[in-house]
C-alpha positions as CSV (number, residue, x, y, z in Angstrom):
1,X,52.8,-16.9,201.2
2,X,55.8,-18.8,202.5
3,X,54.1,-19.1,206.0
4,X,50.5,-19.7,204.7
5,X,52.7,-23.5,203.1
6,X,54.0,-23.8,206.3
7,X,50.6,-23.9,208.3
8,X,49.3,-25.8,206.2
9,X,52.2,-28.4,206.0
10,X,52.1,-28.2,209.8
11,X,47.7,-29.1,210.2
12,X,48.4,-32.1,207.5
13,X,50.9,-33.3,209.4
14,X,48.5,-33.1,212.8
15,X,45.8,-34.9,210.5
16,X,48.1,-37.7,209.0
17,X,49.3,-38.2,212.9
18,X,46.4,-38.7,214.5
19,X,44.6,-41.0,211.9
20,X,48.2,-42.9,211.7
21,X,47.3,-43.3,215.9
22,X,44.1,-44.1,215.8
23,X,45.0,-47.2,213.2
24,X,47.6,-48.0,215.4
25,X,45.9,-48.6,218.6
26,X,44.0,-51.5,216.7
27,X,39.8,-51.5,216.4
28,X,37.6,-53.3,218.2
29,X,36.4,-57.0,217.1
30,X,35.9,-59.7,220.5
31,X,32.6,-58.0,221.9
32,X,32.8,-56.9,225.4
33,X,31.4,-59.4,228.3
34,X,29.3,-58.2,230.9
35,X,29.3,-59.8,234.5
36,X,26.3,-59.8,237.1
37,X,27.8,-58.8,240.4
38,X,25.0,-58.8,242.4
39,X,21.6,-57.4,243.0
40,X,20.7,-55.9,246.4
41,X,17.8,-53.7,248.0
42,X,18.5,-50.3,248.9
43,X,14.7,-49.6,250.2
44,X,12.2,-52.1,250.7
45,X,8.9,-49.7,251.1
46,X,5.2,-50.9,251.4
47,X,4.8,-48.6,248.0
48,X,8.3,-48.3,246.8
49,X,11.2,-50.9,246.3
50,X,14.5,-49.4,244.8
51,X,17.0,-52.1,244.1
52,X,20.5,-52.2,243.0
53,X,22.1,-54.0,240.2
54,X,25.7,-54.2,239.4
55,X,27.5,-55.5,236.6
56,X,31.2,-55.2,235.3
57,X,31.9,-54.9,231.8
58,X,35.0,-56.3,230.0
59,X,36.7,-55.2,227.4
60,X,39.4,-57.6,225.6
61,X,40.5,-55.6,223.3
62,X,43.5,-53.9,222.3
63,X,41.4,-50.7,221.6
64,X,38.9,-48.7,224.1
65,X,35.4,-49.2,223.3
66,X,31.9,-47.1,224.0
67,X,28.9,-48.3,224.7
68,X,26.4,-47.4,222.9
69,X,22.5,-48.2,224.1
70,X,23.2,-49.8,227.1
71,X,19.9,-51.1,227.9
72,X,18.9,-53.2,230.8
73,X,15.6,-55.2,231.9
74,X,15.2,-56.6,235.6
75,X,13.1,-59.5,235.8
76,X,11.8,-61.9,238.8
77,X,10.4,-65.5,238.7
78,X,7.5,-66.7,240.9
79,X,5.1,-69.3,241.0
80,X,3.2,-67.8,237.7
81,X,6.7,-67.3,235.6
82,X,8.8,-64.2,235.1
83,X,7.5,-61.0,235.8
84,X,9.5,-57.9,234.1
85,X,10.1,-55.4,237.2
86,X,11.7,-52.5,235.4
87,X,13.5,-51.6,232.2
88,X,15.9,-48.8,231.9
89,X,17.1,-47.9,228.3
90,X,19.2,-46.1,226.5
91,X,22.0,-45.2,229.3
92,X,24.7,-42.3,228.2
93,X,27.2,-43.5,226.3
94,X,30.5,-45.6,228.6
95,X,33.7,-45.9,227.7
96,X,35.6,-48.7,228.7
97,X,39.7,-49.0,228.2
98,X,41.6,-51.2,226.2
99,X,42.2,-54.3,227.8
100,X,40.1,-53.1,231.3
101,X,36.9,-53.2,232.8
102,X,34.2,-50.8,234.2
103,X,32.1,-51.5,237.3
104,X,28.2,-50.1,236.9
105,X,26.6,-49.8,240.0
106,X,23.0,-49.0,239.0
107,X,19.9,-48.6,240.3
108,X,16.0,-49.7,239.7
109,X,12.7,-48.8,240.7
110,X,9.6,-50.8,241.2
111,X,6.2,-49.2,242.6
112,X,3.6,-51.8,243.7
113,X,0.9,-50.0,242.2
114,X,2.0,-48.2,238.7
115,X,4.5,-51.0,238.2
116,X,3.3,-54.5,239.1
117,X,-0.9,-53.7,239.5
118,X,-1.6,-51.5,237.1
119,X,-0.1,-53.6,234.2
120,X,-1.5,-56.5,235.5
121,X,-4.8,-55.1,235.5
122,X,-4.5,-53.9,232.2
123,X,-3.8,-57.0,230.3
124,X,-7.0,-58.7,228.5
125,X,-9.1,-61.2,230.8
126,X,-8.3,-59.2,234.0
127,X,-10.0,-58.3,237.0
128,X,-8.7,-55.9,239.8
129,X,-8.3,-58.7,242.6
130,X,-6.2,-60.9,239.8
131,X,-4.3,-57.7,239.1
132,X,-4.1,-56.9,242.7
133,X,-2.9,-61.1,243.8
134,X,-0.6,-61.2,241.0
135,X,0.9,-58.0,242.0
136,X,1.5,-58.4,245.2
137,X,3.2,-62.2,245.1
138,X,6.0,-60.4,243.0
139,X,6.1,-57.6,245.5
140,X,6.7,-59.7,248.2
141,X,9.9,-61.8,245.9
142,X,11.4,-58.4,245.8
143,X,11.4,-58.3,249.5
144,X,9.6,-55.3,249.8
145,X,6.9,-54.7,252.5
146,X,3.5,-55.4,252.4
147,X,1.4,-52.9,250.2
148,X,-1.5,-50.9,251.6
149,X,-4.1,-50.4,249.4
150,X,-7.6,-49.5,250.9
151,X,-9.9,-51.0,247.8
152,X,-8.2,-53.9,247.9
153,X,-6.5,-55.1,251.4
154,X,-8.4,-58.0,251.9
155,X,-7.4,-59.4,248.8
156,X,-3.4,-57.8,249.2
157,X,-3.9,-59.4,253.0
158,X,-4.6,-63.2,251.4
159,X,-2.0,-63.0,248.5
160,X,0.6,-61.8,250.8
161,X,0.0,-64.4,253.2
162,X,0.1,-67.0,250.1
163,X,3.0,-65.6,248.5
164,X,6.4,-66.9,248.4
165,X,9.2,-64.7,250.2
166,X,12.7,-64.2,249.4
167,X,15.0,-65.7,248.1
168,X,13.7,-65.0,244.7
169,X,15.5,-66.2,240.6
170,X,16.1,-63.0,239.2
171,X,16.9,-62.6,235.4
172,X,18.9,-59.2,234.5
173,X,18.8,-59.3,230.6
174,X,21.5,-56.6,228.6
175,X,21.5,-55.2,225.1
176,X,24.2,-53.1,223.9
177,X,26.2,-51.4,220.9
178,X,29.7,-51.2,220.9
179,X,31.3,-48.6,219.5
180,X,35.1,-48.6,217.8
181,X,37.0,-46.8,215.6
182,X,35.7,-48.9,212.7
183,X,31.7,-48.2,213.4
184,X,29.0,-49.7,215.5
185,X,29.2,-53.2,216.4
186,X,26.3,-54.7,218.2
187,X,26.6,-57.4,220.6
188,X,23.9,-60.1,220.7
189,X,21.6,-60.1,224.2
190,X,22.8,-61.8,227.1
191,X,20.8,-63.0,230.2
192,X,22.5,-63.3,233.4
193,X,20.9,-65.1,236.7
194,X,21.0,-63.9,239.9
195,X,19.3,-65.5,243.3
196,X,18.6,-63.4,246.1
């Protein structure tokens, strides 16, 4: 009996000592910032672009943080506004230290036809050689090489050759949840600018 008091003395002890740590390394209230590094191409195809996007996320506080959510949207501006590229949500959860910073190096996809036409010619009021212009003016922003696409090359042939090229505005917007010790914080959007 005597050593049934004693293990149990023992596992509150454990319990009161880790709670009594956890309040002492503080909770997380400033919400973390996030930095846009830079965006670069890592394969500039006639049917496929795959870009990179880095950011580094901050955290100043006294206690490490996860992130929660981590969602990110690439977007490019051209002649006829911002066009959204590719979203990627919902990342696996990232920790980030006390007082530190992580560096996310991440990737993206855009495919000329599933990504930028078909939408395009999806949207009320649209024909295929709107769809097929409009996609191919943002294709050519990204830097990517001219699409082939038998239906439509004369019209890819003219847009292309009307197009703007690179540099190109691009708009990387984040969303996030932080989470502390004291539950889930979230963090308003942010929009960062890149030129490339």
């Amino acid at each position: 009996m005597r050593k049934a008091h004693i293990y149990i003395l023992a596992a509150a002890l454990v319990v009161v000592g880790i709670v009594g740590l956890a309040g002492c390394a503080g909770s997380a209230k400033e919400p973390c910032a996030v930095k846009l590094n830079y965006i670069s191409d890592l394969w500039q195809g006639s049917e496929v672009y795959v870009g990179e996007v880095s950011f580094t996320v901050t955290n100043p506080n006294s206690a490490p943080v996860g992130l929660g959510s981590f969602t990110y949207s690439v977007w490019v501006k051209g002649k006829e506004g911002a066009t959204k590229v590719y979203e990627k949500m919902g990342l696996p959860e990232i920790y980030v230290p006390a007082k530190g910073k992580v560096d996310l190096n991440l990737p993206f996809f855009v495919s000329w036809y599933e990504g930028l036409f078909v939408p395009q010619y999806v949207a009320p009021g649209a024909s295929p050689v709107t769809a097929a212009a409009g996609a191919t003016a943002v294709y050519k922003l990204l830097g990517a090489k001219k699409p082939s696409y038998t239906a439509l090359q004369a019209v890819i042939d003219q847009a292309w050759e009307a197009a703007s090229a690179p540099p190109a505005d691009y708009v990387v917007k984040v969303a996030f949840d932080m989470l502390t010790s004291k539950g889930v914080v979230t963090v308003p959007p942010v929009e960062l600018t890149y030129t490339k």
